[in-house]
N, C-alpha and C positions, 0 to 999 in steps of 0.2 A: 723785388725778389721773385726769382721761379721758381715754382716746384713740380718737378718733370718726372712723373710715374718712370721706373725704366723696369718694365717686368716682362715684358715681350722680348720672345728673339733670341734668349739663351739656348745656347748649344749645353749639353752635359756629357764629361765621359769621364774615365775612370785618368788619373793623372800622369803621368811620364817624365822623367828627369830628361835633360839636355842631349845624351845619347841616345837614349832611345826613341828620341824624337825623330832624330836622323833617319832614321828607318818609317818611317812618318806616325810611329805613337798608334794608339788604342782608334777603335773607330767613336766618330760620337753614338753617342746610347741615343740622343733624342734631342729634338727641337722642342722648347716646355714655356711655358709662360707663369709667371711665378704668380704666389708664394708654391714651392714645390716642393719634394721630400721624395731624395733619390734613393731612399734605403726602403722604404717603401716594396715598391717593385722585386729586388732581389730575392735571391731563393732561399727560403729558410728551410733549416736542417737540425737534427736533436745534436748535429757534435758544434756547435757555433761555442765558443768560448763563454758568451752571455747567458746561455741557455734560457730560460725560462722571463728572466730576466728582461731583455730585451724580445720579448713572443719569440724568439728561434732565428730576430737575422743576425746574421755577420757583422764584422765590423765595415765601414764603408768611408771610403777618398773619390773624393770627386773634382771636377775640374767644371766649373762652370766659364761659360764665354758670348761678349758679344761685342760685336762695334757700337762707338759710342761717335757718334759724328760734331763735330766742335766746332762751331762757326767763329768766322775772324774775328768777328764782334765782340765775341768773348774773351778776347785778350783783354786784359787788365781789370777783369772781376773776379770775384773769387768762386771755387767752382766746389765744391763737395757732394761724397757721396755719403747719403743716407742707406742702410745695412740694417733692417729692423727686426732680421736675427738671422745666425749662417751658425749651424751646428754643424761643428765645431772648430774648435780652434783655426778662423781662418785666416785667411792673405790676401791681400787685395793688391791687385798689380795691374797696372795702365802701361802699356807700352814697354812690357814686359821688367818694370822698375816697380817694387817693393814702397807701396804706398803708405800702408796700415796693417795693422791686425788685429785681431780679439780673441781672445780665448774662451772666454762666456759664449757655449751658444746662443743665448735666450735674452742678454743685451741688445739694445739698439745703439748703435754706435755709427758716427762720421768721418769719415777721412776726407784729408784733404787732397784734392787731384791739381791740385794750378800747377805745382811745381814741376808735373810730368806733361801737363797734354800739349797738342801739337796742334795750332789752329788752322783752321781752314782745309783741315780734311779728317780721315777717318782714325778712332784711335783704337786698340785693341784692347778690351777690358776685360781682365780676368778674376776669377775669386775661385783659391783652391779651399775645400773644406776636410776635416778627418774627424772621425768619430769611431769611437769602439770600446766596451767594458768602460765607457763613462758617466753611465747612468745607472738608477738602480731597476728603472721602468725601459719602454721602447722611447728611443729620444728622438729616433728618424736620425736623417743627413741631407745639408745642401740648405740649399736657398730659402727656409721655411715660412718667410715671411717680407711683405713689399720689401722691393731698392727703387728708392730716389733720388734724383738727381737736384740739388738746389745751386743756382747761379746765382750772386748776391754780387751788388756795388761793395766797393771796397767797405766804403762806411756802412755796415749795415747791424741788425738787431744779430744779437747770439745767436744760436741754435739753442734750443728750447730755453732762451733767454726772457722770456715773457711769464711771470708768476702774479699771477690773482687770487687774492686772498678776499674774505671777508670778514672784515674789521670789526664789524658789528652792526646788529639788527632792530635795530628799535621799532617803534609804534606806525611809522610812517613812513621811512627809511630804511634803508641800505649802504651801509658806511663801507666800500667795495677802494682796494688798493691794488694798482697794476704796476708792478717796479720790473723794467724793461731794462735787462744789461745791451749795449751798444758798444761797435769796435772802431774803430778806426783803424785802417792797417792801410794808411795812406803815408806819404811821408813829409805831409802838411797840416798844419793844426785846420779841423774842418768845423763848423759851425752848424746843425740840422735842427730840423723841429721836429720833434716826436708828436704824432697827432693819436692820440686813443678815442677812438670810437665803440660805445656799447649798444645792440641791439638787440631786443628781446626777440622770441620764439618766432613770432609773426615779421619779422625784419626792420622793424620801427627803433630808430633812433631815442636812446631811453637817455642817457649820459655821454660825454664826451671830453678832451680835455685837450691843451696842446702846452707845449714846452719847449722852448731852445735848449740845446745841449752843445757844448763845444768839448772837442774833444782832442790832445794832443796827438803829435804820432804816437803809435804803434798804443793807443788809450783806448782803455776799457773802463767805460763808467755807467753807474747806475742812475734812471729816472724813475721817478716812485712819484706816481699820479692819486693823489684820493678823491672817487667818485662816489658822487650820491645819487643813490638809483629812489627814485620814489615810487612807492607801494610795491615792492620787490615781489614779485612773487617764487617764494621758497621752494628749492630742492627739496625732493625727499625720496624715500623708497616707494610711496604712493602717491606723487607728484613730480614726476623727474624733471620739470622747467630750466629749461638751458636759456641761459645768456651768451651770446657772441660777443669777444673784445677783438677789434682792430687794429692795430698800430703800425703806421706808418710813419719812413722818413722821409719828409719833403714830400719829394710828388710820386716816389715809388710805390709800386703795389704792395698793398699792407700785408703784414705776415698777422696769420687770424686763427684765435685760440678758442673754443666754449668754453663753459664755466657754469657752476651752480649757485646761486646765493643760498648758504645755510652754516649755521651753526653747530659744534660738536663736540661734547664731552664726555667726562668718564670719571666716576670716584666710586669707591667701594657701599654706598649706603642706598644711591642714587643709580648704578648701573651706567649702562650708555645712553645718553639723550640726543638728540638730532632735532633742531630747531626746539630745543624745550621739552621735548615729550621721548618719554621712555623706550626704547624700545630694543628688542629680544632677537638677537640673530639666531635666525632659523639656517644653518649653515651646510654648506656643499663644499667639502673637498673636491677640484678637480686636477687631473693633467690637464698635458696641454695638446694632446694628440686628436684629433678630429676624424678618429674610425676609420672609414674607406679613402679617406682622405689621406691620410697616413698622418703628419705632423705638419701638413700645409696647413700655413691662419691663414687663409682666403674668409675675407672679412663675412660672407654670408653664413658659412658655417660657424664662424665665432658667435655670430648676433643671434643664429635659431637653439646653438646651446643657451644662451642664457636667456633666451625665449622661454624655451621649454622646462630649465630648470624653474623658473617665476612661476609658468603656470601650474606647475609641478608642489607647488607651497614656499622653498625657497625665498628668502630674504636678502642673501649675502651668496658671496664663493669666499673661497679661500684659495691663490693660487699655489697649486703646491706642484712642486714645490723649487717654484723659479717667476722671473718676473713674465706679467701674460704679455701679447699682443696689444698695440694700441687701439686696433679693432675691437677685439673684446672689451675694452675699458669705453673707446663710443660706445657701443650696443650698454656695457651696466650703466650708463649714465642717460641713455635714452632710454632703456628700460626701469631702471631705477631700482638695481643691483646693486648691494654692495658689497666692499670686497677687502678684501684683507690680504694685501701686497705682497708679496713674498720674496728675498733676494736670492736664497742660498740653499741647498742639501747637505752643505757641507762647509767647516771652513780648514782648520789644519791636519785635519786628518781624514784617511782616502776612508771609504764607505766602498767602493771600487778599484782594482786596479788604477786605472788612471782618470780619476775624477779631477773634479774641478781642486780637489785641496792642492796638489801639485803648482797651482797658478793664483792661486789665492792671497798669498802673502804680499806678490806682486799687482794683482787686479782688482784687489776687494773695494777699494777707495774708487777707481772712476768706474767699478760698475754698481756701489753704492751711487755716486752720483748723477749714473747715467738714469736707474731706477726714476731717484726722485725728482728729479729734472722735468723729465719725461712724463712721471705721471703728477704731482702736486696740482694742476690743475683740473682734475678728473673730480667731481664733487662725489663719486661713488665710490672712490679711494676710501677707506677709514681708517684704518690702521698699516701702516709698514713692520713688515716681520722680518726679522733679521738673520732668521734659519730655522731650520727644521731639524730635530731629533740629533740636535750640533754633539758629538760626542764632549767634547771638553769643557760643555758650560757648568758638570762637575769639578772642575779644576780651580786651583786660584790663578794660572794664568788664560783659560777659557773667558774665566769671569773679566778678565783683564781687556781680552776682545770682546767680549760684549759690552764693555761702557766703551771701548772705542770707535766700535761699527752704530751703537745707540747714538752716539753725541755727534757723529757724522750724519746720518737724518736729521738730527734734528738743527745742526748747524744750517741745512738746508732747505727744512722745511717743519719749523717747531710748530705747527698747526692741526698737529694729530698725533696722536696716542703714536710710543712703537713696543712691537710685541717678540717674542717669541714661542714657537714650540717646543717647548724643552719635554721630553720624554727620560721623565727620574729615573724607570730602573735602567734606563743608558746610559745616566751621569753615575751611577753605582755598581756598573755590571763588575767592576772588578773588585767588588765586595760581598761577591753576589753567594760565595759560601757560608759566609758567616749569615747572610742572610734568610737564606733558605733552611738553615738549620733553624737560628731562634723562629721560620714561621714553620715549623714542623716539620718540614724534611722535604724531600722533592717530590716525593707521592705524592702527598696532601697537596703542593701547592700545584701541580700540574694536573691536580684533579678539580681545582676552584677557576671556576669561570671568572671571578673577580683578581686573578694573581695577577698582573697588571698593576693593577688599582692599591692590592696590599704591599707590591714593593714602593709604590712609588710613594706611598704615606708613611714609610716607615722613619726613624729619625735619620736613618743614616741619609736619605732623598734631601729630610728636610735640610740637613746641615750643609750638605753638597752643593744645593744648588741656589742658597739663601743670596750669596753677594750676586753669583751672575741673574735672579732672577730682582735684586735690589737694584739696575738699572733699568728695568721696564717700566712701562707704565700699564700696561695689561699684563699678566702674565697670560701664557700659553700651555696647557696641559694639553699632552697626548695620551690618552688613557691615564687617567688620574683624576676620576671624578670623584676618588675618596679624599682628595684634598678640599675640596670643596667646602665641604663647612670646618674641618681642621683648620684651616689659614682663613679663618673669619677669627678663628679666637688667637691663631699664633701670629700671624700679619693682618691686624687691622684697616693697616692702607694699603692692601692688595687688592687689585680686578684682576677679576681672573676669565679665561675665556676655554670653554673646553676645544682647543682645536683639532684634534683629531678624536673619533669616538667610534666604538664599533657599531656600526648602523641597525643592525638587530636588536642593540637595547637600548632604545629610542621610547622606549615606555615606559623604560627606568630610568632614562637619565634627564628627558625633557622638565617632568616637576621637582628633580633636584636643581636643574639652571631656574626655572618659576620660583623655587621655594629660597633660593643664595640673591640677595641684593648685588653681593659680590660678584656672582657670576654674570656674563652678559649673552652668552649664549653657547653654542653647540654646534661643533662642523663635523658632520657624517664623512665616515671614509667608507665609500664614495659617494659623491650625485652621478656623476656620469660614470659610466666603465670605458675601460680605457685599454691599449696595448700595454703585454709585458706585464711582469709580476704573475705571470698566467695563474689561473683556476684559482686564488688564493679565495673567493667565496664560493667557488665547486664544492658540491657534496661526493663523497668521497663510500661508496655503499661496501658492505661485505662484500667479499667475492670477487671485484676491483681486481684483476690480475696485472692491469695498466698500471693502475694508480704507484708511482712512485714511490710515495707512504713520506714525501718531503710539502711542505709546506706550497712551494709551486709546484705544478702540475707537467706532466709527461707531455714531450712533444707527440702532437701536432697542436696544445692547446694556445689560443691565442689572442684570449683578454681574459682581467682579472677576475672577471665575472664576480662584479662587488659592487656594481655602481647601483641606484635607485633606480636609474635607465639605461637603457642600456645603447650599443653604439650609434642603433638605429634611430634614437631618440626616441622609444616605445619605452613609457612605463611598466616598471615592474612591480608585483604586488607589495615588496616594502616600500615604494615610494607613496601607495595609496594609506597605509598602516601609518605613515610618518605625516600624512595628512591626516589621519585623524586625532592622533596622538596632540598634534600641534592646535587642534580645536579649530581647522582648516574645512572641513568634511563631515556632517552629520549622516550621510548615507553611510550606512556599510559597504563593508567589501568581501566577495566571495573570493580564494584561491582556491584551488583542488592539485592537491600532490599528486606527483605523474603517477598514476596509478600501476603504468608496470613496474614499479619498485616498491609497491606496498607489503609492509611488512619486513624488508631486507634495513638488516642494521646499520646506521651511519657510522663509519669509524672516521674517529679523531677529528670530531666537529670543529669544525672552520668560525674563529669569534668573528668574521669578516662575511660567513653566508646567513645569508636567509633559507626558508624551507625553498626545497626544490618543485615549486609550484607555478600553476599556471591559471589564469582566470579565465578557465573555459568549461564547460558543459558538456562538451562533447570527445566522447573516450571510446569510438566503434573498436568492437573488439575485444570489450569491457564488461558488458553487459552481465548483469547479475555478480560482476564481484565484488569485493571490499576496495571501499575509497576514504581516504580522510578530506575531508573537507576542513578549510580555515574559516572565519567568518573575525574579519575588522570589526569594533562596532566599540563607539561610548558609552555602553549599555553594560546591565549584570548578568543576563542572560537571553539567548539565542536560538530560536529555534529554525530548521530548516523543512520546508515543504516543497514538495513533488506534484506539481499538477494540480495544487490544492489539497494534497495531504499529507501530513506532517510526519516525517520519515528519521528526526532526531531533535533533539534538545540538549543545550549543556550549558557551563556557565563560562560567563566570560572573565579572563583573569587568571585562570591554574595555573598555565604555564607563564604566559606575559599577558603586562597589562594591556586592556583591549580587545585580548583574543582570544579566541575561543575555535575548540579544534576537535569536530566533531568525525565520528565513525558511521558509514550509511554503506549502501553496496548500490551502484552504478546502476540508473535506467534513466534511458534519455527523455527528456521532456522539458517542462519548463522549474528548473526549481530556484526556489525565493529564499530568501535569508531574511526572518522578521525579529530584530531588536529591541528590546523591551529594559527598562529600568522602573525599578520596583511595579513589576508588572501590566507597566503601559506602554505599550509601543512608542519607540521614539524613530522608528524609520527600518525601512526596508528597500532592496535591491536583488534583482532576477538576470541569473542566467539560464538562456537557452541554447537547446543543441539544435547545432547547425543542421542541414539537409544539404544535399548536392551542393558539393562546393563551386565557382565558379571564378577563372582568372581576374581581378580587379586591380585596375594600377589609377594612381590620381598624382595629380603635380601639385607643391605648395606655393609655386604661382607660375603663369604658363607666358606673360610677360616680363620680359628681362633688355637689358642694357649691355653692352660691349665692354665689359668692366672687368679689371681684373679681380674686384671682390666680388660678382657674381655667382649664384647657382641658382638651382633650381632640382628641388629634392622629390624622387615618383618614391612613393608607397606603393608595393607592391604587394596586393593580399589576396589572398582565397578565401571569399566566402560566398555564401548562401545567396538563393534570391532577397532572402531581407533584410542582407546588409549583416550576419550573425556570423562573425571569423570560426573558420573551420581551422583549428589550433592543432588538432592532428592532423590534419591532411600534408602532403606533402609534394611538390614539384620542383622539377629543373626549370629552373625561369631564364631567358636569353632577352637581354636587350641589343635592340639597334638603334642607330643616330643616324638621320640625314639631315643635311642641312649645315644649319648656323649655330648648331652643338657638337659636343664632344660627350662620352661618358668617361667622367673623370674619373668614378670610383663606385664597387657596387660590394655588398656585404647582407651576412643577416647577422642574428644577432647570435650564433652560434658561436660559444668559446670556446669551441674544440673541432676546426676544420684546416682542413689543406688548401680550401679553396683561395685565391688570388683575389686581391683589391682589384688589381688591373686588369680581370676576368670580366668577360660580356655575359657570363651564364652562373648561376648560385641555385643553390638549393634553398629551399623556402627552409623556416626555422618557426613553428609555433605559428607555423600559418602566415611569414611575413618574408619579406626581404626588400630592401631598399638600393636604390639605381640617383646620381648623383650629376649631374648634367652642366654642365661646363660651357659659356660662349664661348665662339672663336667665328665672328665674324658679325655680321648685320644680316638679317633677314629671316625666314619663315625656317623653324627646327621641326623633323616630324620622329616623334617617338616610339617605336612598335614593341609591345610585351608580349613574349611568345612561351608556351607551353605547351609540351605533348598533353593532346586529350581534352585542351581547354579553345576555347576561341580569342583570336589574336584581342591586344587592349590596342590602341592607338590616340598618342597623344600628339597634339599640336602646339607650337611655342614659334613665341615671337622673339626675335630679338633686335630691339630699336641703338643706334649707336649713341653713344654718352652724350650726355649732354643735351 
């Protein structure tokens, strides 16, 4: 078997029917090397149909192309292409002949090309893509992720045909099952051995097994190997240990899978256990869009998100709300992330214009099985989720599709829990008068921070959503953390999982998932911020003559600005607040609210923002006026000092648990936050104001490979000689590439610019901005960061070719 990268070499341009070809068609936009995202690039505008929705772009069709050169050899094997996601709805055509398609952007799917190619010369490989009003976030367009090319003997293993289970873990073993489907598509009964080979971490030979199988024409049958690995050593979230299985036929190059040894359950008394032992998902909603990248999975940006998210506290993601990237599931499984699978946003009814529901009735079944195919062997897998915020799982025939979409996972892969997100007052909204009357009328409830939480407990939720949530085996609440101890006494054998939660009351909600056996943990919306949905956790001040006064925010705004971190992968102060919450963090944590809005009223607070704050010290310009300062801390009370003199106190917990939010007036120096519980210090942390800011750029590694998953990510900051981020300062930064890079994508973390991903020049943001660096060839990259008023930075990078 080969498996032949084909990411290099695409042309992209906008599509042309057969006459206006004739006239020779659109010009190409660009020569690009994938995973890519052509929607990206274009202009955004406040009239785009999407608005807010998709951050302000357009709807977008593109036309991707390349030669695919087929040698004579190739005749009489079977040739397919691997498509590991093409938003949207695309076409694949070899030689201008209608191979395949898919409607799911975010499947990985195969087509098969024998039938069309043309050996012993060049063939023309095309994939049209459309996208527009099909998301309810930015989804991107085009090519978003690897295409492979795999050559196979007639007789060969399926595509994703290789499933490793384990069986069970005893005292000195590992009872590990490898059942390998095989095809024959020969027109002679053929007779092969399947040889499996297991090799741990270090590449040693642990297990192995061999088998004859014979197999009729046009037969498809299963080998199912039981290996004993001795002294296994266990998967986990704090052991990620990967096993390598092999399989090969006869003397062909084996097709080769990793794999976790571990165990995993789930009942209402006991929670979720993983090899035995309890544990608590600390959870991250994410997209799947990668900031300046646009919606390209170039596997190094997949692998430093859920880097950072880990170091961040994180336990788990949640992919929402579509299946991730195989990159990303490597990186959770070598990082030892795990994840809670996701298929759907939607199934029979549109959320959008033209969503996925249109195609659903028709695709749901093989992109259910492309899902678990595909991922079953990822030990960071936990749960498959079968949709998100699904309108009709109030209904009786909703419910009808959700035992048919459940028992289809599990027909596939019964070795893990499946979940849903069901969001009750959306299985109720069209009962939603009678509702609001008996909870007092619509003042009252659009004045309670928990209405959410009171519709979705009420009985009409509970009786809504009782059958479709009777085929799960975790439930999934979206805002519903008032169910939580109600279905301990109303459903006894329910688990429940909070999957989506407003990130801000993460101090209220963390010791109700501690205090519920039933519950197993808690996914923030969001860990990372993301395109599209714009400003939904912006603060929103009197006076605002912009501000919309709609829940998304006015063009030019251009992430939801709601993640923990934000695109640049810079923590934001709720992400440290959710470290401490989780008993992650014993240091405190200082924010200080932007002080030029002190005092201005917030209207129509956002359940989705945090305070419009920043962890800095330094406010020139400031001097002598009123500031609020925050102060994180597991303590009762907090005092803050100036240069060693104590300039406020207050107690922690008035508003939220943890916090404490003290009133001082502005002088630069060094001030400390000291922590105390029943009046003994349990810890303290110092900000200082910067001086003379100075340009600073670093690389997060300055060797690289010729790879299409590569990058190489510069930090770009302003500060002090002591290394003390000057958070107001502000400059136009310009990068350049010579050499054996490209800059693929540059940003800061402002949710409200005009400025371009595919810009060499940004405005600093909070004192930062990030530049995003791309191979495209072998040898020595040199990187220059330029500023008026500052002195050039210059970096040097290597890049060695694969292998």
């Amino acid at each position: 078997m080969a498996r032949i990268p084909l990411n290099d070499e695409w042309t992209y341009r906008h599509p042309t029917g057969p006459f206006a070809s004739i006239a020779g068609g659109p010009e190409t936009l660009g020569t690009v090397r994938l995973p890519h995202d052509a929607l990206r690039d274009e202009v955004r505008s406040p009239d785009v149909p999407s608005k807010g929705a998709s951050a302000y772009h357009p709807a977008g069709a593109y036309t991707y192309e390349r030669t695919l050169d087929v040698p004579a050899e190739w005749e009489g094997r079977t040739v397919q292409l691997e498509v590991q996601g093409a938003f949207r709805r695309a076409q694949v055509l070899l030689n201008n002949e209608l191979a395949g398609i898919r409607a799911d952007g975010y499947a990985r799917f195969f087509v098969d090309l024998t039938p069309y190619l043309a050996y012993g010369t060049a063939n023309a490989l095309r994939i049209e893509v459309r996208s527009g009003e099909d998301s309810r976030w930015y989804s991107g367009a085009g090519l978003h992720r690897p295409v492979l090319l795999h050559v196979d003997q007639p007789v060969r293993v399926v595509t994703d045909g290789i499933a490793v289970v384990t069986e069970r873990v005893e005292q000195d073993q590992a009872v590990v099952s490898v059942a390998t489907s095989v095809v024959n598509d020969t027109r002679a009964t053929r007779t092969v051995r399947v040889k499996t080979t297991v090799t741990d971490a270090s590449g040693a030979q642990v297990e192995g097994d061999s088998t004859p199988l014979t197999l009729a024409p046009g037969e498809t049958s299963l080998v199912r190997q039981h290996l004993y690995i001795a002294d296994p050593a266990l998967w986990g979230p704090d052991s990620p240990t990967l096993y390598t299985a092999s399989v090969a036929l006869d003397d062909e190059p084996p097709v080769v899978t990793t794999f976790g040894i571990r165990t995993l359950t789930v009942d209402p008394r006991r929670g979720l256990r993983i090899n035995g032992e309890e544990v608590l998902l600390r959870g991250a909603c994410i997209h799947h869009d990668n900031g300046p990248l646009g919606a390209a999975g170039i596997g190094r940006a997949e692998e430093r998100r859920i880097e950072l998210l880990k170091e961040a506290g994180f336990n788990a993601i949640r992919a929402a709300h579509n299946p991730v990237s195989p990159a990303m599931l490597d990186a959770c499984d070598r990082v030892g992330m795990l994840v809670m699978d996701e298929a759907f946003d939607m199934w029979t009814r549109f959320k959008t214009p033209y969503d996925y529901a249109a195609d659903f009735p028709v695709w749901w079944e093989a992109d259910i099985e492309a899902l678990v195919t595909k991922d079953r062997n990822h030990p960071s897998v936990i749960m498959y989720s079968i949709g998100n915020e699904i309108v009709e799982t109030g209904t009786p025939h909703g419910a009808r599709w959700a035992r048919r979409l459940a028992e289809k996972v599990r027909s596939i892969d019964p070795t893990r829990p499946v979940t849903n997100g069901v969001n009750a007052l959306l299985a109720v909204i069209d009962e939603m008068p009678q509702i609001i009357e008996a909870l007092g009328g619509l003042n009252a409830l659009m004045a309670d921070e928990s209405a959410f939480a009171k519709v979705s407990s009420t009985e009409n939720a509970t009786v809504r959503i009782e059958e479709s949530s009777s085929v799960l085996d975790v439930l999934g609440l979206n805002y519903a953390e008032s169910r939580y101890a109600a279905d301990r006494e109303l459903f006894p054998h329910r688990v429940l999982v909070g999957s989506e939660t407003f990130g801000g009351e993460i101090g209220r909600l963390w010791p109700m998932v501690m205090a519920s056996p039933n519950v197993i943990g808690d996914f923030t919306w969001t860990g990372w911020d993301y395109l599209g949905e714009v400003g939904i956790g912006s603060t929103i001040y009197a006076g605002d003559d912009k501000a919309s006064g709609q829940l998304e925010r006015e063009f030019p705004y251009l992430t939801a600005w709601c993640g923990d971190i934000d695109i640049t992968g810079h923590r934001r102060p709720l992400s440290y607040y959710r470290e401490i919450v989780f008993g992650l963090r014993t240091e405190p944590y200082i924010a200080v609210l932007r002080p030029e809005f002190h005092g201005r009223e917030i209207v129509n607070p956002s359940m989705w923002a945090w305070s419009d704050s920043v962890s800095s010290w330094t406010w020139h310009g400031y001097e002598g006026k009123p500031v609020t300062v925050e102060v994180y801390a597991d303590a009762d009370t907090v005092s803050l000092e100036l240069d060693g003199t104590e300039i406020a106190r207050g107690a922690v917990g008035e508003r939220k648990p943890m916090l404490a939010v003290l009133e001082t007036t502005y002088q630069p120096g060094s001030l400390v936050a000291v922590a105390f519980r029943d009046g003994v210090e349990v810890g303290r942390t110092t900000l200082t104001t910067a001086s003379a800011p100075r340009l600073t750029a670093s690389v997060d590694r300055a060797e690289l490979s010729d790879s299409d998953d590569e990058l190489a990510y510069v930090a770009i900051e302003l500060r002090d000689a002591s290394g003390v981020l000057a958070a107001d300062s502000v400059a136009s930064v310009t990068v350049t590439v010579e050499g054996a890079a490209v800059l693929a994508g540059m940003c800061s973390a402002n949710p409200c610019t005009q400025e371009r991903f595919d810009a060499s020049t940004w405005t600093t943001f909070d004192g930062r901005a990030l530049a995003v660096l791309r191979p495209a060839g072998t040898g020595s990259a040199k990187v220059t960061v330029t500023a008026d008023g500052h002195e050039d930075v210059v970096l040097d990078l290597t890049v060695a070719s694969v292998g």
